[in-house]
N, C-alpha and C positions, 0 to 999 in steps of 0.2 A: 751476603744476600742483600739486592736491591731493597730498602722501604718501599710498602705494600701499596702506598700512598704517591708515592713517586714514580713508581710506574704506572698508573692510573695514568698521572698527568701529563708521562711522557706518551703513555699512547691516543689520551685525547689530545693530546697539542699537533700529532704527525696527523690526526683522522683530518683535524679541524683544516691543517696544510694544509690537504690536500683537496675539500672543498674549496679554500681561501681562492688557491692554485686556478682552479675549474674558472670562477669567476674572473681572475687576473686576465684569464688568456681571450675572454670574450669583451664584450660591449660595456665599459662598467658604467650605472646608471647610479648617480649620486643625490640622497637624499640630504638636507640638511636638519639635523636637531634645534629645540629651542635657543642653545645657548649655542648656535652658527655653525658646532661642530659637524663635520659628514659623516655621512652613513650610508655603507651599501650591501649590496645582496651578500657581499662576503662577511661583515660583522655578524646578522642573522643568522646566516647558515652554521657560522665557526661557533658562535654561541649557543645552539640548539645542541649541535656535538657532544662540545665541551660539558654542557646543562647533561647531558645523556649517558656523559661519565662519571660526574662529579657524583651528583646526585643520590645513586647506592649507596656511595660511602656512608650516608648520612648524616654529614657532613653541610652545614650551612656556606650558602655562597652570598659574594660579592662581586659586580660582575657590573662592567662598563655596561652592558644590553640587555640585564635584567632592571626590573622596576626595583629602587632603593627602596630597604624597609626599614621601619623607623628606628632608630637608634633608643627604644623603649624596650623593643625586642632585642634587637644588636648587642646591647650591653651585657648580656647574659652568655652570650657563645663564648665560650673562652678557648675556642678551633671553627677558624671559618675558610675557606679558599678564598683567593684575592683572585679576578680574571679580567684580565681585556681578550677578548676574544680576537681585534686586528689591533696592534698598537701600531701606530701610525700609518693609521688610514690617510691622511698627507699624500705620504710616500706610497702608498699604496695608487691613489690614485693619478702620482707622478709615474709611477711605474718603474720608481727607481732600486726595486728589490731589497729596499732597509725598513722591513715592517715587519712585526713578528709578533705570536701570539704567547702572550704571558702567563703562568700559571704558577699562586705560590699556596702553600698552607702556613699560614701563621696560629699562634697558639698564644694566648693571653699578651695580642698585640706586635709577639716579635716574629716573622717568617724562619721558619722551622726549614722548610723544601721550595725549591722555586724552578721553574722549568721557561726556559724563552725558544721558542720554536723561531726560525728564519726559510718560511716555507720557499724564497727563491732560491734557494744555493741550497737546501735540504742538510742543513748544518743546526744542532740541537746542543743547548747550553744547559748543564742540570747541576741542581745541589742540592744535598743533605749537611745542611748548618748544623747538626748537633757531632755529626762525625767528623765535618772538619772536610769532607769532599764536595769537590766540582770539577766537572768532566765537559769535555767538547766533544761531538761524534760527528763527523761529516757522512750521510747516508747517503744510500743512493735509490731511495723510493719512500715515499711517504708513506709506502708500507710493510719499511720494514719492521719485522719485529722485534719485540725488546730484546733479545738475546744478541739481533745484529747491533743493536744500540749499544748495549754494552760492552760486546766484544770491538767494536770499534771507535768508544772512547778513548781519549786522553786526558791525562789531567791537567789543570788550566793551571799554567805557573807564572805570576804576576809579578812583576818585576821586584828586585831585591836592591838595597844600597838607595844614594841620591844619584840623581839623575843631571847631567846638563848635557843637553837642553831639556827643563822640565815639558813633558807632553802635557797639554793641557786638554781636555775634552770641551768642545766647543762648536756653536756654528761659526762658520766660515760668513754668512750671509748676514745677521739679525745679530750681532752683539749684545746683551745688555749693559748699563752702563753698570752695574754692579759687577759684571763680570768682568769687565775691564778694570775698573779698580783693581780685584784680585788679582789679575794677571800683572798691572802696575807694581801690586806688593810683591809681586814674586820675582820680580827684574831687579827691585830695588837690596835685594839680596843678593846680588850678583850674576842671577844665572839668568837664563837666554831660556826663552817662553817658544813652545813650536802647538801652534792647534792642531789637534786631531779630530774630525766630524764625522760623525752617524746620525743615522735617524734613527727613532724608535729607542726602548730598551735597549739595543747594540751600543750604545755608552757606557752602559754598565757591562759588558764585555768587553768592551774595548781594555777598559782598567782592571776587570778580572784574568786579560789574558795574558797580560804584559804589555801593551799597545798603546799604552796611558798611565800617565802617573797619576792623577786627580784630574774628577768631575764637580768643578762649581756649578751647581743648578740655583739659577739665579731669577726661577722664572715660575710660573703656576705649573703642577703636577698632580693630578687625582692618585690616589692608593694603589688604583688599578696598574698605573704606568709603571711603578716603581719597587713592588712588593717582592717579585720573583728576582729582579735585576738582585736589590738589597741582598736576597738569601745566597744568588750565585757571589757577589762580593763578601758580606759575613764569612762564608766557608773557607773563602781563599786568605783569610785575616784584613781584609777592608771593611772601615765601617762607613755608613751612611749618617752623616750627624746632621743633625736640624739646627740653620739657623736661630732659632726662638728659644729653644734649650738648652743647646750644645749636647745633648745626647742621640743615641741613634732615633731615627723614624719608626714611630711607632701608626699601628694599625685598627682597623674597625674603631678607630676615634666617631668621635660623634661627627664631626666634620671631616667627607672625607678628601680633602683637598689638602695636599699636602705642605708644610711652610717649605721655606728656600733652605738647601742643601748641600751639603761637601763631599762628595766621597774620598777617602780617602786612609791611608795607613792607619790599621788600630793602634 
Protein backbone atom coordinates (compact mmCIF):
# COMPACT_ATOMS: atom_id res chain seq x y z
CA UNK A 1 0.00 0.00 0.00
CA UNK A 2 1.20 3.39 -1.43
CA UNK A 3 1.63 6.13 1.88
CA UNK A 4 -1.41 8.27 2.23
CA UNK A 5 0.82 11.20 2.02
CA UNK A 6 2.67 10.26 -1.03
CA UNK A 7 0.14 9.98 -3.10
CA UNK A 8 -1.38 13.26 -2.34
CA UNK A 9 1.87 14.53 -3.57
CA UNK A 10 2.08 12.58 -6.46
CA UNK A 11 -1.18 13.77 -7.56
CA UNK A 12 -0.63 17.32 -6.93
CA UNK A 13 2.75 17.26 -8.59
CA UNK A 14 1.02 15.65 -12.15
CA UNK A 15 -2.20 18.44 -11.46
CA UNK A 16 0.36 21.20 -10.88
CA UNK A 17 2.29 19.65 -14.59
CA UNK A 18 -0.06 20.12 -16.25
CA UNK A 19 -0.97 23.76 -15.51
CA UNK A 20 3.03 24.26 -15.52
CA UNK A 21 2.51 22.66 -19.24
CA UNK A 22 -0.67 25.18 -20.33
CA UNK A 23 1.73 28.13 -19.59
CA UNK A 24 5.04 26.37 -21.24
CA UNK A 25 3.13 26.20 -24.58
CA UNK A 26 2.00 29.88 -24.69
CA UNK A 27 3.71 33.44 -24.28
CA UNK A 28 5.68 33.08 -21.06
CA UNK A 29 5.61 36.67 -19.44
CA UNK A 30 8.53 36.98 -16.74
CA UNK A 31 8.31 38.68 -13.56
CA UNK A 32 11.43 39.29 -11.42
CA UNK A 33 11.56 38.78 -7.46
CA UNK A 34 13.38 40.99 -5.04
CA UNK A 35 16.44 38.96 -4.80
CA UNK A 36 16.61 39.01 -9.13
CA UNK A 37 15.11 35.52 -9.14
CA UNK A 38 12.09 34.94 -12.10
CA UNK A 39 8.68 34.41 -11.77
CA UNK A 40 6.03 33.40 -13.84
CA UNK A 41 2.39 32.62 -14.38
CA UNK A 42 3.45 29.03 -14.07
CA UNK A 43 5.05 29.24 -10.43
CA UNK A 44 1.42 30.80 -9.30
CA UNK A 45 -0.64 28.59 -10.90
CA UNK A 46 1.55 25.24 -9.74
CA UNK A 47 1.62 26.74 -6.25
CA UNK A 48 -2.20 27.34 -5.80
CA UNK A 49 -2.61 23.46 -6.86
CA UNK A 50 -0.08 22.17 -5.01
CA UNK A 51 -1.44 24.74 -1.72
CA UNK A 52 -5.03 23.01 -2.77
CA UNK A 53 -3.57 19.64 -2.01
CA UNK A 54 -1.33 19.92 0.54
CA UNK A 55 -3.28 21.90 2.83
CA UNK A 56 -6.21 18.93 4.06
CA UNK A 57 -3.68 17.11 5.14
CA UNK A 58 -3.15 19.58 7.75
CA UNK A 59 -0.01 19.41 7.45
CA UNK A 60 2.25 22.82 7.60
CA UNK A 61 3.97 24.10 4.27
CA UNK A 62 7.17 25.48 2.94
CA UNK A 63 6.89 26.62 -0.28
CA UNK A 64 9.40 28.70 -2.65
CA UNK A 65 5.65 31.09 -3.42
CA UNK A 66 4.25 31.11 -0.34
CA UNK A 67 4.98 34.10 2.19
CA UNK A 68 7.96 32.63 4.81
CA UNK A 69 6.65 32.35 8.31
CA UNK A 70 8.74 33.11 11.00
CA UNK A 71 10.98 30.51 12.24
CA UNK A 72 9.04 31.36 15.95
CA UNK A 73 6.30 29.30 14.65
CA UNK A 74 8.49 26.96 12.22
CA UNK A 75 10.36 25.64 15.11
CA UNK A 76 7.41 23.87 16.55
CA UNK A 77 6.18 21.66 13.29
CA UNK A 78 8.06 18.71 13.82
CA UNK A 79 6.13 17.42 9.94
CA UNK A 80 6.08 20.28 7.50
CA UNK A 81 5.96 19.78 3.23
CA UNK A 82 9.07 21.25 1.60
CA UNK A 83 7.67 22.68 -2.12
CA UNK A 84 9.04 24.47 -5.13
CA UNK A 85 6.29 24.65 -7.02
CA UNK A 86 8.57 25.20 -10.74
CA UNK A 87 12.32 24.23 -9.83
CA UNK A 88 14.12 25.84 -12.30
CA UNK A 89 12.34 28.37 -13.63
CA UNK A 90 15.89 29.12 -15.76
CA UNK A 91 15.07 26.26 -17.61
CA UNK A 92 11.82 26.74 -17.70
CA UNK A 93 11.92 29.84 -19.42
CA UNK A 94 14.89 28.53 -21.81
CA UNK A 95 12.51 26.09 -22.61
CA UNK A 96 14.83 23.40 -22.38
CA UNK A 97 12.32 20.78 -20.66
CA UNK A 98 14.77 20.25 -17.20
CA UNK A 99 12.44 21.84 -14.66
CA UNK A 100 10.34 20.17 -12.38
CA UNK A 101 8.07 20.46 -9.45
CA UNK A 102 9.32 19.20 -6.07
CA UNK A 103 7.45 18.00 -3.38
CA UNK A 104 8.84 16.38 -0.05
CA UNK A 105 7.47 15.69 3.79
CA UNK A 106 10.15 15.92 6.15
CA UNK A 107 9.58 15.14 9.83
CA UNK A 108 11.73 16.59 12.66
CA UNK A 109 14.10 17.93 9.81
CA UNK A 110 14.91 14.85 7.79
CA UNK A 111 12.53 14.15 4.46
CA UNK A 112 10.56 11.10 5.12
CA UNK A 113 8.58 11.17 1.08
CA UNK A 114 9.81 13.32 -1.68
CA UNK A 115 8.14 13.40 -5.12
CA UNK A 116 9.98 15.51 -8.39
CA UNK A 117 7.55 15.74 -11.16
CA UNK A 118 9.50 16.48 -14.89
CA UNK A 119 6.08 17.88 -16.54
CA UNK A 120 8.00 17.85 -20.18
CA UNK A 121 8.68 14.29 -20.84
CA UNK A 122 5.59 13.32 -17.99
CA UNK A 123 8.33 11.19 -16.22
CA UNK A 124 7.62 11.06 -12.18
CA UNK A 125 10.52 10.28 -9.51
CA UNK A 126 8.90 9.09 -5.96
CA UNK A 127 10.07 7.95 -2.50
CA UNK A 128 9.33 6.62 0.71
CA UNK A 129 12.63 6.95 2.84
CA UNK A 130 11.60 4.94 5.73
CA UNK A 131 10.70 1.82 3.36
CA UNK A 132 13.78 2.00 1.60
CA UNK A 133 11.72 2.56 -2.01
CA UNK A 134 11.95 4.87 -5.10
CA UNK A 135 10.42 4.31 -8.24
CA UNK A 136 10.44 6.17 -11.84
CA UNK A 137 7.04 5.99 -13.87
CA UNK A 138 7.14 7.37 -17.31
CA UNK A 139 3.20 8.46 -18.04
CA UNK A 140 1.60 9.42 -20.60
CA UNK A 141 -0.89 12.17 -19.45
CA UNK A 142 -0.77 14.31 -16.58
CA UNK A 143 -3.72 12.72 -15.76
CA UNK A 144 -3.03 9.73 -15.05
CA UNK A 145 -4.05 8.16 -12.11
CA UNK A 146 -2.38 6.88 -9.16
CA UNK A 147 -3.03 3.42 -10.01
CA UNK A 148 -1.34 3.97 -13.64
CA UNK A 149 1.54 5.49 -11.64
CA UNK A 150 2.12 2.86 -9.79
CA UNK A 151 1.55 0.04 -12.09
CA UNK A 152 3.96 1.61 -14.32
CA UNK A 153 6.85 2.38 -11.91
CA UNK A 154 10.20 0.95 -11.80
CA UNK A 155 12.49 0.90 -9.18
CA UNK A 156 15.51 3.44 -9.41
CA UNK A 157 18.70 1.22 -9.16
CA UNK A 158 21.79 3.43 -8.62
CA UNK A 159 24.85 2.34 -9.51
CA UNK A 160 26.88 -0.35 -7.39
CA UNK A 161 31.00 -1.01 -7.20
CA UNK A 162 33.69 2.05 -8.24
CA UNK A 163 33.39 3.53 -11.25
CA UNK A 164 36.09 4.73 -13.97
CA UNK A 165 35.38 6.94 -15.30
CA UNK A 166 33.83 8.67 -12.02
CA UNK A 167 30.36 10.47 -13.55
CA UNK A 168 30.49 13.66 -11.80
CA UNK A 169 27.17 15.87 -11.65
CA UNK A 170 27.97 19.07 -12.97
CA UNK A 171 27.48 22.19 -15.32
CA UNK A 172 28.98 21.99 -18.34
CA UNK A 173 28.89 26.02 -18.58
CA UNK A 174 29.60 27.95 -14.90
CA UNK A 175 32.02 25.68 -12.94
CA UNK A 176 32.67 26.64 -9.67
CA UNK A 177 36.18 26.72 -8.49
CA UNK A 178 35.32 24.66 -5.54
CA UNK A 179 34.01 22.07 -7.71
CA UNK A 180 36.92 21.99 -9.62
CA UNK A 181 39.02 21.43 -6.98
CA UNK A 182 36.97 18.30 -6.21
CA UNK A 183 36.98 16.86 -9.47
CA UNK A 184 41.07 17.65 -9.32
CA UNK A 185 41.01 15.32 -6.02
CA UNK A 186 39.22 12.74 -7.75
CA UNK A 187 41.94 12.49 -10.81
CA UNK A 188 44.47 12.74 -8.42
CA UNK A 189 43.42 9.14 -7.34
CA UNK A 190 43.72 7.81 -10.61
CA UNK A 191 40.53 7.74 -12.11
CA UNK A 192 39.26 9.64 -15.19
CA UNK A 193 36.34 12.39 -14.25
CA UNK A 194 33.33 12.55 -17.04
CA UNK A 195 30.58 15.46 -16.19
CA UNK A 196 27.00 14.76 -16.37
CA UNK A 197 24.56 18.05 -16.47
CA UNK A 198 20.74 18.68 -15.54
CA UNK A 199 18.90 21.31 -14.71
CA UNK A 200 16.58 21.52 -11.88
CA UNK A 201 16.31 18.58 -9.05
CA UNK A 202 17.16 16.18 -12.25
CA UNK A 203 20.72 15.92 -10.49
CA UNK A 204 19.53 14.32 -7.87
CA UNK A 205 18.13 11.71 -10.30
CA UNK A 206 20.67 11.57 -12.32
CA UNK A 207 22.62 9.79 -9.20
CA UNK A 208 19.50 8.07 -7.94
CA UNK A 209 19.11 6.38 -11.12
CA UNK A 210 22.56 5.22 -11.94
CA UNK A 211 23.46 8.03 -14.26
CA UNK A 212 25.94 9.50 -11.83
CA UNK A 213 28.17 8.60 -9.31
CA UNK A 214 28.43 11.93 -7.04
CA UNK A 215 26.82 15.54 -6.93
CA UNK A 216 29.27 18.19 -5.60
CA UNK A 217 26.97 21.18 -4.98
CA UNK A 218 29.36 23.79 -4.57
CA UNK A 219 27.01 26.58 -4.85
CA UNK A 220 23.62 28.48 -2.86
CA UNK A 221 20.42 26.12 -2.60
CA UNK A 222 17.11 27.06 -0.63
CA UNK A 223 15.36 23.86 1.19
CA UNK A 224 12.80 24.07 -1.46
CA UNK A 225 15.47 22.91 -4.31
CA UNK A 226 16.70 19.99 -2.54
CA UNK A 227 14.38 18.29 0.02
CA UNK A 228 12.39 15.86 -2.31
CA UNK A 229 15.70 15.22 -4.52
CA UNK A 230 17.57 14.24 -0.77
CA UNK A 231 14.38 11.71 0.16
CA UNK A 232 14.50 10.22 -3.67
CA UNK A 233 18.49 9.64 -2.92
CA UNK A 234 18.13 8.50 1.14
CA UNK A 235 15.76 5.71 -0.24
CA UNK A 236 18.16 4.36 -2.83
CA UNK A 237 21.16 4.50 0.10
CA UNK A 238 22.65 7.94 -1.08
CA UNK A 239 23.14 10.47 1.32
CA UNK A 240 23.18 14.22 0.95
CA UNK A 241 26.03 15.68 3.47
CA UNK A 242 26.55 19.20 4.23
CA UNK A 243 29.79 20.78 3.84
CA UNK A 244 29.66 22.71 7.38
CA UNK A 245 28.83 19.50 9.32
CA UNK A 246 29.54 16.55 7.44
CA UNK A 247 26.16 15.09 8.28
CA UNK A 248 23.19 14.79 6.06
CA UNK A 249 20.95 18.25 5.16
CA UNK A 250 18.72 18.91 7.47
CA UNK A 251 15.38 21.01 7.22
CA UNK A 252 12.90 23.78 8.46
CA UNK A 253 16.40 25.15 9.94
CA UNK A 254 15.85 28.73 10.80
CA UNK A 255 17.74 29.70 7.68
CA UNK A 256 16.47 28.17 4.98
CA UNK A 257 19.32 28.42 2.59
CA UNK A 258 21.11 25.50 2.37
CA UNK A 259 25.26 25.04 3.14
CA UNK A 260 27.40 23.44 0.20
CA UNK A 261 26.92 19.74 -0.43
CA UNK A 262 28.03 16.06 -1.57
CA UNK A 263 25.71 13.61 -2.56
CA UNK A 264 26.89 10.69 -2.42
CA UNK A 265 27.33 6.73 -1.29
CA UNK A 266 26.02 6.11 2.49
Amino acid sequence: MMNVNLKIAIEASLKAGKAIMEVYSSVIEVEYKDDKSPLTEADKRANDIINSFLIPTGIPIISEENKQIDFAVRQKWSKCWVVDPVDGTKEFIKRNGEFTVNIALVENGKPQLGVIYVPASKVVYFADVLNSEAYKAELTSHEAPINEVINSSKPLQPKKGDSNPIQVVGSRSHMSQETLDYMEGLKRTGKEVEIVSKGSSLKFCLVAEGNADVYPRYAPTMEWDTAAGQAICNAVGFDVISKETNKSLLYNKENLLNPWFLVSKS
